[in-house]
N, C-alpha and C positions, 0 to 999 in steps of 0.2 A: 522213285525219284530221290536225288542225294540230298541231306539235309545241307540247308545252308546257315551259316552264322555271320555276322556282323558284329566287329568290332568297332564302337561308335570314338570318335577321338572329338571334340566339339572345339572349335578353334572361335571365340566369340568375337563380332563384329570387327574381326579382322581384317582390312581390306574395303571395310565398307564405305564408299565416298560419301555418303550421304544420312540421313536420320529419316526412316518413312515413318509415317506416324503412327502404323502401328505396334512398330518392332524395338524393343530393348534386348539385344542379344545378351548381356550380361545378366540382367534378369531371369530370362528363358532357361539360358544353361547354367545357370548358379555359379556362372567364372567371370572373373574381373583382370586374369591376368594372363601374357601371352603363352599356350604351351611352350616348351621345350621340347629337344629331342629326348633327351632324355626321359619326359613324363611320357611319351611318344611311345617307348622302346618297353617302359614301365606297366602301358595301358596294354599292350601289345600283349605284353607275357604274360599279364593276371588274366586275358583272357584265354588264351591259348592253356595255360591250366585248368580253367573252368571249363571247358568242353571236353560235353563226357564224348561223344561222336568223333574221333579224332580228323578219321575218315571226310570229314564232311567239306565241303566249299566252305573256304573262309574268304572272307572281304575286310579288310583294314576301310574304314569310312570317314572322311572328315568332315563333320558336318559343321553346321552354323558360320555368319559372317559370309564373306563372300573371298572363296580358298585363292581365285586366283587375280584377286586384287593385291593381295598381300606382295609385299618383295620377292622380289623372283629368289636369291638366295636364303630367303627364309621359307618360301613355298618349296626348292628342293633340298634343304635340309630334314624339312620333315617328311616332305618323301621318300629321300633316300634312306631310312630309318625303315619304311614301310617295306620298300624293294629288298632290302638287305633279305627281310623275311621270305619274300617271296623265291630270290635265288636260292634262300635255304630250301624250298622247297614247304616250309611252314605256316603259310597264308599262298592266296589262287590270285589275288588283285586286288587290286585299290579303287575308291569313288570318293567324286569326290560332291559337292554343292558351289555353285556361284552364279552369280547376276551373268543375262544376257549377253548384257555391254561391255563384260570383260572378257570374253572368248574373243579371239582371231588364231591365223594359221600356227604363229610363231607359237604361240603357245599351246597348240593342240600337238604341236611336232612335239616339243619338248615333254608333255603329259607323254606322251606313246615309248619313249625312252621309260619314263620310269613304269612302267608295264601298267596306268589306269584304264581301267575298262569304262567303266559308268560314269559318265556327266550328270546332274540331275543341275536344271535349270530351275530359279526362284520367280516363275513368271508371275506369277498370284492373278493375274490379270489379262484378256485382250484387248480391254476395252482402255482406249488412251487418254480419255476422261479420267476414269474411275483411277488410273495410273499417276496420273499428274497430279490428281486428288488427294492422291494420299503417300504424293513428295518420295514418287519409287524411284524415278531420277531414270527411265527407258521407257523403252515405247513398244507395241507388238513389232514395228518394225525389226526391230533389235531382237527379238524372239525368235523371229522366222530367220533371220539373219545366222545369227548364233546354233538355232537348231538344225540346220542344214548342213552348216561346216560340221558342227559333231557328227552326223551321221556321216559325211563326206569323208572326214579320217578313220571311220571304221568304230567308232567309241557306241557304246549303249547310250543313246540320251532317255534321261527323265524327264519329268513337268512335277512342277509344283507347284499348285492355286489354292486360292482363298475363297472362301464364303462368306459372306458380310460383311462387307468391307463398306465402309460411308459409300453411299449413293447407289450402290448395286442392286441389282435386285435378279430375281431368280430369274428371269429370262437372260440375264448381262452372263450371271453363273452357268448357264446351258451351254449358251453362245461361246463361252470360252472353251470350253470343255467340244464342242464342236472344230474349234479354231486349233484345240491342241492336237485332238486326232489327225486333221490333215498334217499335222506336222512328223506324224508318225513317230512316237515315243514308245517303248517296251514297256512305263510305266510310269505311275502317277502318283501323288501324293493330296490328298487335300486335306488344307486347312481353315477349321472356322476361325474366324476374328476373336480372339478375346482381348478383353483390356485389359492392359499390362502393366503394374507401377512406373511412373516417371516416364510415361509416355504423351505426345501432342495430345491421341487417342484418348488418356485419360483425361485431359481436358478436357476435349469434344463431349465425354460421358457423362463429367459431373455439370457439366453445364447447361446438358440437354440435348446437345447439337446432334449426338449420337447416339443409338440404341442398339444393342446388341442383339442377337439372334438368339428368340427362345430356345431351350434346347430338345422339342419338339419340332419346330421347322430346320434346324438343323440336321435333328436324324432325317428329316421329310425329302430335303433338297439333296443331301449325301446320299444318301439311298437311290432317288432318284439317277444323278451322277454315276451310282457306282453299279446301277444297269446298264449305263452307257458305255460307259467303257468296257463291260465284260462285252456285249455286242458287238463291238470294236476291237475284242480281243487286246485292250492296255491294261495291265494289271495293276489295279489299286493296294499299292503298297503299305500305306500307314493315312489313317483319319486320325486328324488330333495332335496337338502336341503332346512328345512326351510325357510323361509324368515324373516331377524330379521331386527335390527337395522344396522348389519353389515354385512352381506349375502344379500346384494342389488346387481345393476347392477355397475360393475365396472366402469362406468362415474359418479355414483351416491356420492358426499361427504360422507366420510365415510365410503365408502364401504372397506371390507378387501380381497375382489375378484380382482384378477389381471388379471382375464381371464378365459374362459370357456364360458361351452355353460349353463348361468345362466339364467333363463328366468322365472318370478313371475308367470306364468301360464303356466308351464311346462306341467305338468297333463293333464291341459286341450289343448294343442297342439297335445301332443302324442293322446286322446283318439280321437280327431278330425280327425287326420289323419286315426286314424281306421276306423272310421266308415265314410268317406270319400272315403276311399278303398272298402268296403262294399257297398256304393252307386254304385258304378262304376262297379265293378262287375254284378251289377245286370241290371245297365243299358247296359251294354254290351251284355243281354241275351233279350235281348228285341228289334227283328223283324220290330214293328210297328215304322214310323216316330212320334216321340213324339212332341205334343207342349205343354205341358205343362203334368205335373204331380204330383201327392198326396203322402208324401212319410206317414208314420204313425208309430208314436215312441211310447215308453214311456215318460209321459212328464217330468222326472226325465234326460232322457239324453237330450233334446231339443238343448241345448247350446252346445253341441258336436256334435250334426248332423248337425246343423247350422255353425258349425267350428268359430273358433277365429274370432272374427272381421266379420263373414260372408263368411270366405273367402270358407268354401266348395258349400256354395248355388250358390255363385258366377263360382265360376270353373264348376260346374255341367250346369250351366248357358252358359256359354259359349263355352266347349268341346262339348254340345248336342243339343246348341239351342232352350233354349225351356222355358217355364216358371218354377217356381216352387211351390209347397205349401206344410208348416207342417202343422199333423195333432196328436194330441195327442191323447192317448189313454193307459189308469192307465192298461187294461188288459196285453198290453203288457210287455214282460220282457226286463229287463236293456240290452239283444244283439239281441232283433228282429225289423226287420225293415223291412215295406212291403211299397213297391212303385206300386202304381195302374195310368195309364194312363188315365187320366182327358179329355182331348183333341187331337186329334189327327189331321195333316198340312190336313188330306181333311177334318175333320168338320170344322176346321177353315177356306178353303177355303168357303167349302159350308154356313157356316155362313157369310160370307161376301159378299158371292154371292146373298141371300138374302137378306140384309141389300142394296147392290147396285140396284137390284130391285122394292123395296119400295122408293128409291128417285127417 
């Protein structure tokens, strides 16, 4: 499969008609001020030297704010910066992120000139309560709306939702995530709520009104989520906000996080816990007293069957008593995993029984 890169360009609440209460885009992306083409052209080529894969799919991406709110002659100024690349033959296509409510035809026609593949939609939500609640300024209406014409012009749509948002709760989260698939997206992004400095949000936290998501029900409910969609075949793209200069852990200087369940290895927590669960399941079908066993990955997840810090080897260790060992193996695929019993408490009797023989 060809390697892909992303070149991230982040254009902060640009375009954005409205303040939801949980979003400070200046904060988020540690920019206060509008790009230019030329930081554009700049971003462009420090990446394109950092790729050691030259070979590889490249994507120019503008993330953050809402890209096609912005002025039309400012949204193809910095486009045209992107395409230039792409006639060179130096980047494969553009994506871009924007609210529901700001897609129609005219400008899906004009995206298709500058050669964008990828939409990714900021739906965070289905639910038009929880929407209105937290001052998103659209509706699912606007969602289905928006995500129908992008498929209609031919463009890759995304989905991008939220967990924890004031009044949700895990069924509201399921539901959306149900509501997104009929919509049919190539892929997904979810994000937990954190509290963000100089946000409504941060009101609601210090006042009470609100309470953030442990960052155990957040691996619990993501995890959850991100079985659903591989059954669905939508690929989960990225959990978590980045990790910037300012999206650190809120004990961290600087950080603009007041709370949340933020954690620099989210990803790899939730897919640990999967396949953690998958361990256990399987030891649970298995008869023989085990003393030790061969689990056999790909050697691509290793570090997720191992779990953070060790800690699944460890719990598998001491829930069944017994040894462990990985074993890698390229044939397998990124969600197979086979556990073969190595040892079992009467060979290891019977080995020790001949070992106390011999002295």
């Amino acid at each position: 499969m060809k390697r892909q890169y992303i070149i991230p360009i982040f254009v902060p609440h640009l375009g954005c008609p409205n303040e939801c209460t949980f979003c400070n885009q200046r904060n988020i992306s540690g920019q206060v001020k509008k790009v230019t083409q030329e930081e554009v052209r700049n971003t462009i080529e420090f990446y394109l030297d950092s790729f050691k894969d030259k070979t590889a799919y490249k994507e120019v991406a503008f993330f953050g704010g809402s890209f096609t709110g912005i002025e039309v002659e400012e949204q193809n100024a910095l486009l045209n910066v992107a395409y230039e690349y792409i006639k060179a033959g130096q980047i494969d296509a553009i994506r871009i992120s924007t609210r529901p409510d700001y897609i129609d035809k005219d400008t899906l026609k004009r995206l298709k000139k500058f050669k964008v593949k990828t939409i990714e939609l900021g739906v965070q939500s289905t639910n038009d309560y929880i929407l209105a609640n937290c001052k998103r300024g659209h509706t699912f209406e606007d969602v289905k709306r928006a995500s129908r014409l992008i498929r209609w012009y031919g463009f890759r749509l995304g989905h991008q939702m939220m967990v924890g948002l004031p009044e949700s709760t895990r069924l509201d989260e399921l539901n959306t995530a149900r509501d997104l698939v009929k919509l049919k997206p190539k892929m997904v992004r979810i994000y937990p709520v954190l509290v963000i400095k100089d946000t409504p949000l941060e009101k609601q936290y210090l006042s009470g009104e609100f309470e953030p998501l442990a960052l155990n029900q957040t691996v619990e409910i993501c995890k959850t989520l991100t079985k659903f969609f591989a059954k669905k075949k939508v690929k989960v793209i990225r959990i978590g906000l980045q990790t910037t200069d300012t999206i650190i852990g809120s004990e961290k200087p600087g950080s603009q996080v007041v709370a949340g369940p933020y954690h620099e290895n989210l990803r790899q927590l939730i897919d640990s816990s999967y396949y953690f669960d998958l361990i256990d399941e399987k030891m649970k079908k298995i008869n023989t007293k085990a003393k030790e066993i061969q689990i056999t990955v790909n050697p691509q997840i290793i570090n997720e069957v191992i779990g953070y810090k060790k800690e699944n080897i460890e719990k598998i260790k001491q829930m069944y008593n017994l040894d462990v060992k990985i074993v890698p193996n390229e044939k397998y695929s990124l969600k197979k995993l086979d556990i073969q019993i190595t040892k079992t408490y009467k060979e290891f009797a019977d080995d020790k029984e001949i070992v106390t023989r011999k002295k």
